[in-house]
C-alpha positions as CSV (number, residue, x, y, z in Angstrom):
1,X,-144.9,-76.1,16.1
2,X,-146.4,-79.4,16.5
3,X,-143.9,-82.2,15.0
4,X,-145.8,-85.8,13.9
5,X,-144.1,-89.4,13.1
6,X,-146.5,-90.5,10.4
7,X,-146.5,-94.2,11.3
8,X,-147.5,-97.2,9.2
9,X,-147.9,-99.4,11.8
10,X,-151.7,-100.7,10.7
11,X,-149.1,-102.5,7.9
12,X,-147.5,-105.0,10.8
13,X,-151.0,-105.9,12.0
14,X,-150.4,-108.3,14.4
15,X,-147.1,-108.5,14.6
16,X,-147.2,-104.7,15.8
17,X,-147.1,-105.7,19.3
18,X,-144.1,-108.1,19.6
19,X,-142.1,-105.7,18.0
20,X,-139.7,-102.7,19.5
21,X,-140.8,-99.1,19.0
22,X,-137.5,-96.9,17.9
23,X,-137.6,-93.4,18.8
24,X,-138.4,-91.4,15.5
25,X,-134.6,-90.3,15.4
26,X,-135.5,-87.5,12.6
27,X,-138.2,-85.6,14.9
28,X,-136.0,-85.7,17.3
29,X,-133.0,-83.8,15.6
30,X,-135.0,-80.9,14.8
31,X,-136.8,-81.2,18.3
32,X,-133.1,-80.9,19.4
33,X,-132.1,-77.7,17.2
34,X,-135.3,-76.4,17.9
35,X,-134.7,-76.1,21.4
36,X,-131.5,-74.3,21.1
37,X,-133.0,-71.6,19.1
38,X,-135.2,-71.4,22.0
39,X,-138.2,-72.6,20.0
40,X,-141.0,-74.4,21.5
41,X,-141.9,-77.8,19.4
42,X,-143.9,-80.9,20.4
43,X,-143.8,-83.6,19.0
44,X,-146.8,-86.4,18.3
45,X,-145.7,-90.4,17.4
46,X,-148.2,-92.4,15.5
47,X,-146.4,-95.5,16.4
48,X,-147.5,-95.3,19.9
49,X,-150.4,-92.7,20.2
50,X,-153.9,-93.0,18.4
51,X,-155.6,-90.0,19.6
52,X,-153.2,-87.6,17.5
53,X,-156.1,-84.8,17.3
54,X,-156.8,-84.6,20.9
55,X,-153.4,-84.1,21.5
56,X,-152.5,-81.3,18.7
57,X,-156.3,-79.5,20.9
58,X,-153.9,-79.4,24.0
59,X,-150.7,-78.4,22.4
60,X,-152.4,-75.8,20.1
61,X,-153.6,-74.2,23.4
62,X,-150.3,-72.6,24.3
63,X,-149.2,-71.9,20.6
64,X,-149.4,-68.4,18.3
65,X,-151.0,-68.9,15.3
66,X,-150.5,-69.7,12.5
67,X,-150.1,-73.1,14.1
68,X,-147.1,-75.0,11.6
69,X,-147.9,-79.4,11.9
70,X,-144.7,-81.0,10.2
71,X,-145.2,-84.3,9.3
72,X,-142.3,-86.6,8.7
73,X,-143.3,-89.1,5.9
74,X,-142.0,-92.3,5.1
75,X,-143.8,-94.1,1.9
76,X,-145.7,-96.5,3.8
77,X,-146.8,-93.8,6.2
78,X,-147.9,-91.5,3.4
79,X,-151.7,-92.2,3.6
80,X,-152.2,-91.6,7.4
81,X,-149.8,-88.4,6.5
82,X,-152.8,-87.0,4.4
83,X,-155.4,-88.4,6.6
84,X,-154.1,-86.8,9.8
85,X,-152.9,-83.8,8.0
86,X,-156.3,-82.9,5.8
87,X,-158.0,-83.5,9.3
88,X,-155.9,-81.2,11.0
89,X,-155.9,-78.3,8.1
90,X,-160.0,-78.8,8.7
91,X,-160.1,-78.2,12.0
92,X,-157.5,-75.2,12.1
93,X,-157.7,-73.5,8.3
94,X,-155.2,-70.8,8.9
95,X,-152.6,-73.7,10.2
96,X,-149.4,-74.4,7.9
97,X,-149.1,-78.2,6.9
98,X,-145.5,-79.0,6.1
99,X,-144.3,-82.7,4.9
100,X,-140.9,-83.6,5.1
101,X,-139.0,-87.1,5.1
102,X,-137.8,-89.6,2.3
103,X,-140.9,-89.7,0.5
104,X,-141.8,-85.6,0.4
105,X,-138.4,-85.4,-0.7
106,X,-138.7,-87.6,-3.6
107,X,-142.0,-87.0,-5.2
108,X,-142.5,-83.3,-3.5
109,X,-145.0,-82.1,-6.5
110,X,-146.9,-85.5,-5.3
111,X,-147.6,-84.6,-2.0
112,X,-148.6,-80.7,-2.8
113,X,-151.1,-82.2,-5.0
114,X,-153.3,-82.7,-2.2
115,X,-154.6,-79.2,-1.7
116,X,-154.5,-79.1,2.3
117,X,-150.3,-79.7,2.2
118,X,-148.8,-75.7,2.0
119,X,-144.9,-76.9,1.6
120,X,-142.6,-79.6,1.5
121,X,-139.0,-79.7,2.6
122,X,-136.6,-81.7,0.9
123,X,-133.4,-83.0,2.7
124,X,-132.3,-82.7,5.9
125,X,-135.0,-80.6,7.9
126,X,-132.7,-79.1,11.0
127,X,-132.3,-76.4,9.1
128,X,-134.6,-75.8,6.9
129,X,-137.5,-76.5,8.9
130,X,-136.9,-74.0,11.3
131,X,-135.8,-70.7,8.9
132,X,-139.3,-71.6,7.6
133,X,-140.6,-71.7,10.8
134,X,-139.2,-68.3,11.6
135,X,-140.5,-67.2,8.5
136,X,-143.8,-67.8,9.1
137,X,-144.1,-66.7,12.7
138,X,-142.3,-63.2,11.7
139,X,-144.6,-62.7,8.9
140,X,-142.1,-62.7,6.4
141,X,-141.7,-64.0,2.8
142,X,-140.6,-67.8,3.0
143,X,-140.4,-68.3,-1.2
144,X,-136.6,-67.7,-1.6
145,X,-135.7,-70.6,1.0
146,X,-133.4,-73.3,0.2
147,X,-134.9,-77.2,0.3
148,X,-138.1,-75.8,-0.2
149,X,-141.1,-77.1,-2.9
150,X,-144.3,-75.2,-2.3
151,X,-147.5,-73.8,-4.3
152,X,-148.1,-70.2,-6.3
153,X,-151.0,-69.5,-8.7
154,X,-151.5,-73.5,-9.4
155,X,-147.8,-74.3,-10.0
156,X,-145.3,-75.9,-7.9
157,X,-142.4,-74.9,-7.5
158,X,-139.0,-76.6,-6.6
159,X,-136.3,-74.3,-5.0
160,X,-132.7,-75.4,-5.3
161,X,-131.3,-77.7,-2.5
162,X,-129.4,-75.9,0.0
163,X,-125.6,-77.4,0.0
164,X,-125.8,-79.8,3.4
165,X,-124.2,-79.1,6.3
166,X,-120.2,-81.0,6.4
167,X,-119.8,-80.4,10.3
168,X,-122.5,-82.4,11.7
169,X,-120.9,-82.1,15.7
170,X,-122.0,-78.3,14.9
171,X,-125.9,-79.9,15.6
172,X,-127.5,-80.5,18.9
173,X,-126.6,-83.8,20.9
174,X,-129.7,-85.9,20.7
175,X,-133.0,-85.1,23.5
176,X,-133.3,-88.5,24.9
177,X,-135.0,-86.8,27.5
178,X,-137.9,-86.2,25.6
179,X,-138.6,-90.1,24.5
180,X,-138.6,-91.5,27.8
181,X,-141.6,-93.2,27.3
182,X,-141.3,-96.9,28.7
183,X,-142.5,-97.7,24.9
184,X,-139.3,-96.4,23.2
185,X,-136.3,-98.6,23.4
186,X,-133.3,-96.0,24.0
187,X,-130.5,-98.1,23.6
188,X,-129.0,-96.7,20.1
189,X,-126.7,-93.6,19.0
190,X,-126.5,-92.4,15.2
191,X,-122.6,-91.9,14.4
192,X,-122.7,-90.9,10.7
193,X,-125.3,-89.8,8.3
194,X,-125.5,-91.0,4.9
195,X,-123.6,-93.2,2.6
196,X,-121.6,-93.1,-0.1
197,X,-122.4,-96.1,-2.6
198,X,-125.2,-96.6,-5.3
199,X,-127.3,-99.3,-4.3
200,X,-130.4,-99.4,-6.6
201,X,-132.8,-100.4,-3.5
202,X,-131.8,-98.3,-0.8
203,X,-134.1,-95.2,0.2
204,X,-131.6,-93.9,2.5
205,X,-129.7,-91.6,0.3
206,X,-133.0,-89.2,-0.5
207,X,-132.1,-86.8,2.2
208,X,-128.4,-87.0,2.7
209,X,-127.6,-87.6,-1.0
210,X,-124.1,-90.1,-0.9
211,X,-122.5,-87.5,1.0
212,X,-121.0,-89.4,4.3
213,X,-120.1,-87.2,7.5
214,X,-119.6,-88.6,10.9
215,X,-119.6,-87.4,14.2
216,X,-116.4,-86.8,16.3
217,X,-115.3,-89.8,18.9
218,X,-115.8,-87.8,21.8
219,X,-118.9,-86.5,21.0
220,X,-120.6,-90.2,20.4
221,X,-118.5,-91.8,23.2
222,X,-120.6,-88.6,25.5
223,X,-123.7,-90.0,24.3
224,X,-123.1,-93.8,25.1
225,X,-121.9,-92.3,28.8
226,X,-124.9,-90.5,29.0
227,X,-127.4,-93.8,28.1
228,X,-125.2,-96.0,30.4
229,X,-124.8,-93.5,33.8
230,X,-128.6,-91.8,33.5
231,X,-130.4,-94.3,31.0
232,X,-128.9,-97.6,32.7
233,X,-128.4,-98.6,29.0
234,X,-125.9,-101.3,28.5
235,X,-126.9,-102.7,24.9
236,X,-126.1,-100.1,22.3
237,X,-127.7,-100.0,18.7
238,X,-125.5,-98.1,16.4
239,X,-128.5,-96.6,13.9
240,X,-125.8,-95.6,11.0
241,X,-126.8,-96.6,7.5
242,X,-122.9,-98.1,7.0
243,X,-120.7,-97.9,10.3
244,X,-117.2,-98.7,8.6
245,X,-117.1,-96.5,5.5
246,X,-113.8,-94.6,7.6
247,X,-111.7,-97.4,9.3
248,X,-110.0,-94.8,10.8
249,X,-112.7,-93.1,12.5
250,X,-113.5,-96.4,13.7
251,X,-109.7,-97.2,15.0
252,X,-110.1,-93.7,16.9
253,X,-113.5,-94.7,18.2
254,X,-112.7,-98.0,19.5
255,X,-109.6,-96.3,21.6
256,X,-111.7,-93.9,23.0
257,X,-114.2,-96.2,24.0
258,X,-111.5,-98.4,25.8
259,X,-110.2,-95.6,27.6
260,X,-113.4,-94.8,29.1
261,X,-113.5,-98.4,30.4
262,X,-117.4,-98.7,28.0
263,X,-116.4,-102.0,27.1
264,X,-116.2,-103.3,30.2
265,X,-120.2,-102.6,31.2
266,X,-121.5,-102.2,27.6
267,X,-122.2,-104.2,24.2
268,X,-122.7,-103.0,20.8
269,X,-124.6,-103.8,17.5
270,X,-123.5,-102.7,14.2
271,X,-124.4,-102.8,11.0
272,X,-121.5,-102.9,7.4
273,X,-121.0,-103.5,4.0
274,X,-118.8,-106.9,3.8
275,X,-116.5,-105.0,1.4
276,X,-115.8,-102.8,4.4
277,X,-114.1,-105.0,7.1
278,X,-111.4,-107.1,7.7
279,X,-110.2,-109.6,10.1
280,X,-108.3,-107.2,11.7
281,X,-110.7,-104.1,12.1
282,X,-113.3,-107.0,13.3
283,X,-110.9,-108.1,16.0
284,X,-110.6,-104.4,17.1
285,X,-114.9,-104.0,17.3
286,X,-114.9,-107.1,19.5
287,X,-112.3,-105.9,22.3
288,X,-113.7,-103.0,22.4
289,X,-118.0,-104.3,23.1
290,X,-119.0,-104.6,19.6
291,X,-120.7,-107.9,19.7
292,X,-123.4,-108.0,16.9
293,X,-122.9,-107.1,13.2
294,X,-125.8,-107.2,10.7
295,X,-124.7,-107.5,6.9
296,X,-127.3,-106.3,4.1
297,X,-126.1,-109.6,2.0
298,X,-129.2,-109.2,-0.6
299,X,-128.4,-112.2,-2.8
300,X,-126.1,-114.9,-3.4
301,X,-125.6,-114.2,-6.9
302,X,-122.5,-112.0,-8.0
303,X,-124.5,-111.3,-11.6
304,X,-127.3,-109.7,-9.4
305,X,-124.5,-108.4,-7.5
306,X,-123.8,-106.3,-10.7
307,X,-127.6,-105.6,-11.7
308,X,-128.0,-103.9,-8.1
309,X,-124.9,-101.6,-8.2
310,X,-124.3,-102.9,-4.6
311,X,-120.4,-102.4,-5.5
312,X,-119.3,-105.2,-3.4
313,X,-119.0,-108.7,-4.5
314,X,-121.2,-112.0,-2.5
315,X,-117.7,-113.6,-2.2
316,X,-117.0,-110.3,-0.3
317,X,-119.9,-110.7,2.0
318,X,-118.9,-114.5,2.7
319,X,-115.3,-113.8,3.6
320,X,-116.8,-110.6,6.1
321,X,-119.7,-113.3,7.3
322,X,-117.1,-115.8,8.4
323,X,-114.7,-113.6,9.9
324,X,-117.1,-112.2,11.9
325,X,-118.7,-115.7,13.1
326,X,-114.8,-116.9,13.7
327,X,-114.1,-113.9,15.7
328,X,-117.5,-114.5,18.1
329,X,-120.1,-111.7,16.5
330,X,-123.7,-112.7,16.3
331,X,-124.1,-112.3,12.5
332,X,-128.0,-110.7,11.4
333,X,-128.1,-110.7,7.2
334,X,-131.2,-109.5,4.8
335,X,-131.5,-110.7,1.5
336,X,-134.1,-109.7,-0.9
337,X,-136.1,-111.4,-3.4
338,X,-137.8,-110.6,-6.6
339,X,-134.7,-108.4,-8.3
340,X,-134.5,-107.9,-11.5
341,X,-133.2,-110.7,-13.5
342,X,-133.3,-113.1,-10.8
343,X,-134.6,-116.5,-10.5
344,X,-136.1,-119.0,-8.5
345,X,-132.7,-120.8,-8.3
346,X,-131.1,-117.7,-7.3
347,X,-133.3,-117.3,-4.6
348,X,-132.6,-120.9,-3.6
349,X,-129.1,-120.2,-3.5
350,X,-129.5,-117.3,-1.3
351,X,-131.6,-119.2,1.6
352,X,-128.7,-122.3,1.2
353,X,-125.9,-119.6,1.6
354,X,-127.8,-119.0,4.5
355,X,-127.6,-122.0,6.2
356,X,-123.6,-122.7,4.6
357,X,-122.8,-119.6,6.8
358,X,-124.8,-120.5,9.8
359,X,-126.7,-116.9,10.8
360,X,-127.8,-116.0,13.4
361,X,-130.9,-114.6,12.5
362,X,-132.2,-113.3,8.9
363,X,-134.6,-112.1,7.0
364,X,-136.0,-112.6,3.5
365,X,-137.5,-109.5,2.2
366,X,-139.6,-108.7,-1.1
367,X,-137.8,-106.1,-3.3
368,X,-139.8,-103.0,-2.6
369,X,-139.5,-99.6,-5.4
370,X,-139.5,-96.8,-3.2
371,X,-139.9,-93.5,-5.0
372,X,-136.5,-91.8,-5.8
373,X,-134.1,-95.0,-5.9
374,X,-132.9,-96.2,-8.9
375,X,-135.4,-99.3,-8.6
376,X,-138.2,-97.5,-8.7
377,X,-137.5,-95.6,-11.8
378,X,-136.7,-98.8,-13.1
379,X,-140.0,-100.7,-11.8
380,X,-141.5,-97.5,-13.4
381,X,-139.9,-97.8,-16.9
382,X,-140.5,-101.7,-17.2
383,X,-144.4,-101.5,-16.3
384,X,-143.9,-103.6,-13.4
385,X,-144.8,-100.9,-11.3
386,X,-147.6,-101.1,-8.8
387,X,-149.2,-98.9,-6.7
388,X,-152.1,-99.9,-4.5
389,X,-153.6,-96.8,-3.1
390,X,-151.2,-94.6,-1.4
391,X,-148.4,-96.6,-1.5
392,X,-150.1,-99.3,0.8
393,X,-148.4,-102.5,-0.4
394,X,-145.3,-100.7,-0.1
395,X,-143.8,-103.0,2.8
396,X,-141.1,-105.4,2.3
397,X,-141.9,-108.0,4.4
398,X,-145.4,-108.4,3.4
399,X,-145.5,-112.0,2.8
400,X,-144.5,-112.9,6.0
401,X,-146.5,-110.5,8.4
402,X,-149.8,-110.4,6.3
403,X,-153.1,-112.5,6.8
404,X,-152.9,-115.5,5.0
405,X,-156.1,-114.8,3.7
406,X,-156.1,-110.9,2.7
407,X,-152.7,-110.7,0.6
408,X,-151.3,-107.7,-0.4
409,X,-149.9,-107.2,-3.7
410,X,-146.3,-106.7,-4.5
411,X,-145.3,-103.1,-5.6
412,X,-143.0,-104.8,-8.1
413,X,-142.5,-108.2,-9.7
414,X,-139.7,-108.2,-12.5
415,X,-140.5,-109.3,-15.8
416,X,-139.9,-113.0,-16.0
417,X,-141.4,-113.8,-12.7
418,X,-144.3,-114.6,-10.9
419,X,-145.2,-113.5,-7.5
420,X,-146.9,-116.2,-6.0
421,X,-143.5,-118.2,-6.9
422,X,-141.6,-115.2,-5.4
423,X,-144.4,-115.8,-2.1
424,X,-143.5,-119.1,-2.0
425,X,-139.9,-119.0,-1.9
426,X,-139.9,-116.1,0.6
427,X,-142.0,-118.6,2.7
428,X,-140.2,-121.8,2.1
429,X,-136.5,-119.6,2.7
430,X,-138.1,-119.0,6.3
431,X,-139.0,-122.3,7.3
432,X,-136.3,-124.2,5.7
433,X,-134.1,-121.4,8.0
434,X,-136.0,-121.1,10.9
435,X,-137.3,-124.4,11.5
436,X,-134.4,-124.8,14.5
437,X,-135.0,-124.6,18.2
438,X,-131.9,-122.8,18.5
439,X,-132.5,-120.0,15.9
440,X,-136.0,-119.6,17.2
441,X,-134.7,-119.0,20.6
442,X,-132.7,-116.3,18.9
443,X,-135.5,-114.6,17.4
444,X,-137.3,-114.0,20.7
445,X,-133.4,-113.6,22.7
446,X,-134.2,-110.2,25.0
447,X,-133.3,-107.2,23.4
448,X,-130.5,-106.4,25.5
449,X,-128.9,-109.2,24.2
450,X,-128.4,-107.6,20.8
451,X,-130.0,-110.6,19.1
452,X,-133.7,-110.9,19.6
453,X,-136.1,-109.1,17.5
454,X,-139.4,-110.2,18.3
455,X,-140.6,-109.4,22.3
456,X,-143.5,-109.6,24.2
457,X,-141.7,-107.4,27.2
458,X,-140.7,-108.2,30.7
459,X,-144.2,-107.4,32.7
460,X,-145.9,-110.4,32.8
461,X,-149.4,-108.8,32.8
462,X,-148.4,-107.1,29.4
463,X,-147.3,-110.2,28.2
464,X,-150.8,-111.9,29.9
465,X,-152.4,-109.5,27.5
466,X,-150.5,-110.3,24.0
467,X,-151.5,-114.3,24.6
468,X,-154.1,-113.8,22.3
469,X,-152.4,-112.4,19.6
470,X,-149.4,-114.5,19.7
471,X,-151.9,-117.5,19.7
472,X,-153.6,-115.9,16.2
473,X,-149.9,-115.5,14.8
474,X,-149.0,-118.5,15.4
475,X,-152.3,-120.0,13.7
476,X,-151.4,-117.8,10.9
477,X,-147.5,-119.0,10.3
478,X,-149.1,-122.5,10.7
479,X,-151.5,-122.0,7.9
480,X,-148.9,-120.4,5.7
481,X,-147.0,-123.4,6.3
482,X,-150.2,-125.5,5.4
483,X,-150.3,-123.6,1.9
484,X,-146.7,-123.4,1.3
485,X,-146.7,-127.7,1.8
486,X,-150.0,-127.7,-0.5
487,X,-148.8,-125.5,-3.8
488,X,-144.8,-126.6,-3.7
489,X,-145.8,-130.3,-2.8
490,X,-149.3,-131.4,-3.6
491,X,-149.2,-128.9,-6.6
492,X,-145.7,-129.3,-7.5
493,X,-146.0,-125.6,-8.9
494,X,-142.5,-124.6,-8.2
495,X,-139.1,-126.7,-8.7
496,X,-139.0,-127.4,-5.0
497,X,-139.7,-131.0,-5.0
498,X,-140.9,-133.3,-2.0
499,X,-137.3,-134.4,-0.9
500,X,-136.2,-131.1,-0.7
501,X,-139.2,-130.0,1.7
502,X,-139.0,-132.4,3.9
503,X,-135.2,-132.1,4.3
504,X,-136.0,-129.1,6.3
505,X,-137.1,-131.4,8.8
506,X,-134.5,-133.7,8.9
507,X,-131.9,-131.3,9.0
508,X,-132.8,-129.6,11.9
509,X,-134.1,-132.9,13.6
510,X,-138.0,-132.3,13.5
């Protein structure tokens, strides 16, 4: 079996190289439950190979046929899913193509459409995955599987979720061993799957449902031994959708991490809901390494607050912001623009709170539908749904990575609004934020430092190499700027007037 990270990296364009590479964290737990069922898997990652063919001809070379290619799919990776996948049902006709992932799971009948796909999982794949595998390889009938969508005489057909697994420690401990490529940052751990609020954006909950589980102190506390004696890993990225849903998992989880004496030769990362934390439980992160907390803030308005079902109020988020600042944490926030109901003063509001709370670093995304949240039937229902191709102007934080002079459309602009305005005030929110020497030195802070999110790398031929690239991103932030100035000031086609432009400047001293 033959495991592939469909990646969407063409999207980031330039940007691509400055950025870290995570380990595809899903591949890797059924890489890991594969191996204890003594079943031989490799694994293929778009983000960092490009000749995915020639390496499914080498692997294929010591497999039994029919060869099974599972291809975890995210929505922006969903065309180069079908490219790779028709190319590989071409070359090997008897092979099994199986699509799995967030956006399999939520528009299954979608992806069997396309003729060369045989079966779609739905869910959590550990499982699943590899009973199908066996399956197949034993020649038996696969149909009555649980978490399975698949074709029979032209219709498709949707079995019944299997009920997901409560005792997540009873799964493999993670194969860092097989992602030590010097490309993959391992500093992280995954603590808990899933999360149990309704947010009308987040994608997250299309394989684990809002079902939370978490893994047992002494089981994660294992894995941050292992990165730090074998990995010499001493900055630690905790990948869980919502770290503090159980305080007292996180009381027991801090003491353990004490008694092991971690603190004292690692640092942590983190990210929370601001409903979720108090001054004490803070406190208690701090002590015991946590150092950086990321809050998903997504407006400053509590009546969009309401429209989003985030279940937490901004005043909530502002008390957890400035606790956490108080306390010593380097505070990382996203807010998202282009929600429905909102409006350019809203958005406004959102880049001031920005600067009232003095993050660290932040980002201003564009609210993006993806298939099976809340938003997207929404987007769907209103007729401000757009699709460009497969799902290619699917990425939130288009405006800022794209070429200034190739947009690419919004998937969804809410009735009442326009998107250049929405551009615009993405655009100005970053430069009215950003225009500071020391947040920019933030943004390109070393990894390790639980800050920094854009890196050119530590080998100074490497970084010899990117010169050119960083030079053509900088000439493209510059001629955004050059726009933005022209249609907010010249123009005067949004409510932003001259006075408030330049007081970007004379706030931060330029």
């Amino acid at each position: 079996m033959i495991l592939i990270n469909s990646s969407s990296k063409n999207a980031l364009k330039i940007f691509q190289p400055f950025l870290p590479i995570y380990v595809p964290v899903g591949i890797g737990c059924i890489l890991g439950a594969a191996m204890r069922q003594g079943i031989k898997a490799y694994f293929v990652d778009e983000q960092v190979e490009d000749n995915i063919l020639g390496l499914a001809a080498e692997y294929v070379k010591g497999m039994q046929k029919p060869y099974i290619f599972g291809f975890s799919v995210l929505t922006l990776s969903f065309k180069n899913a079908i490219i790779v996948s028709r190319e590989l049902k071409r070359l090997y006709p008897d092979s099994i193509i199986v699509f799995g992932g967030a956006h399999p799971s939520a528009l299954p009948e979608e992806s069997l459409s396309y003729g060369h796909v045989d079966i779609v999982i739905r869910g959590e794949g550990e499982r699943a995955l590899l009973e199908l595998y066996k399956h197949i390889k034993e020649g038996k009938d696969f149909t009555h599987l649980g978490s399975i969508s698949y074709k029979k005489n032209n219709e498709i057909i949707n079995n019944a979720l299997t009920p997901i697994i409560e005792d997540i420690d009873s799964f493999p401990p993670f194969p860092y061993h097989l992602f030590t490529s010097k490309q993959y940052d391992l500093g992280f751990v995954v603590s808990s799957r899933g999360c149990p609020y309704k947010c009308i954006f987040c994608s997250n909950r299309i394989t684990t449902g809002r079902k939370y589980r978490h893994y047992s102190s002494e089981r994660i506390v294992s894995e941050l031994e292992t990165l730090n004696d074998k990995y010499k890993k001493n900055f630690i990225l905790f990948l869980d959708d919502n770290f503090c849903v159980s305080k007292d998992r996180i009381n027991n989880l801090i003491d353990l991490i004490k008694i092991k004496g971690l603190h004292r030769k690692m640092t942590f990362s983190f990210q929370a809901r601001g409903d979720n934390v108090d001054y004490e439980l803070l406190r208690d992160l701090f002590s015991a390494g946590f150092r950086s907390v990321f809050f998903g803030l997504e407006t400053a308005s509590e009546r969009i607050m309401k429209v989003i079902k985030k279940e937490e109020s901004v005043a909530d988020c502002v008390r957890a912001v400035r606790m956490a600042k108080k306390i010593g944490f380097h505070v990382s926030a996203t807010f998202i623009y282009g929600l429905p109901g909102e409006s350019h003063s809203d958005r406004m509001n959102c880049v001031n709170l920005s600067n009232e709370l003095e993050l660290d670093m932040v980002r201003y995304n564009n609210a993006t539908p993806y298939p099976g949240t809340e938003l997207y039937e929404f987007a769907k229902k209103s007729g401000c749904l757009k699709v460009e191709g497969l799902y290619e102007n699917f990425v939130s934080v288009s405006t800022f990575i794209e070429n200034p002079f190739k947009k690419t459309p919004f998937s969804y602009v809410p009735q009442g609004a326009s998107e250049a305005e929405i551009r615009r005030d993405i655009l100005f929110s970053y430069f009215n934020f950003y225009l500071n020497l020391s947040r920019l030195k933030k943004i390109f802070a070393k990894p390790k430092q639980g800050a920094g999110w854009f890196n050119a790398g530590s080998d100074p031929l490497k970084i010899f190499k990117k010169l050119p690239g960083l030079f053509i991103l900088g000439f493209m932030l510059f001629f955004k700027f050059c726009q933005l100035f022209y249609y907010m000031v010249i123009k005067k086609e949004t409510a932003t007037s001259l006075k408030s432009f330049f007081k970007v400047f004379s706030r931060n001293g330029i």
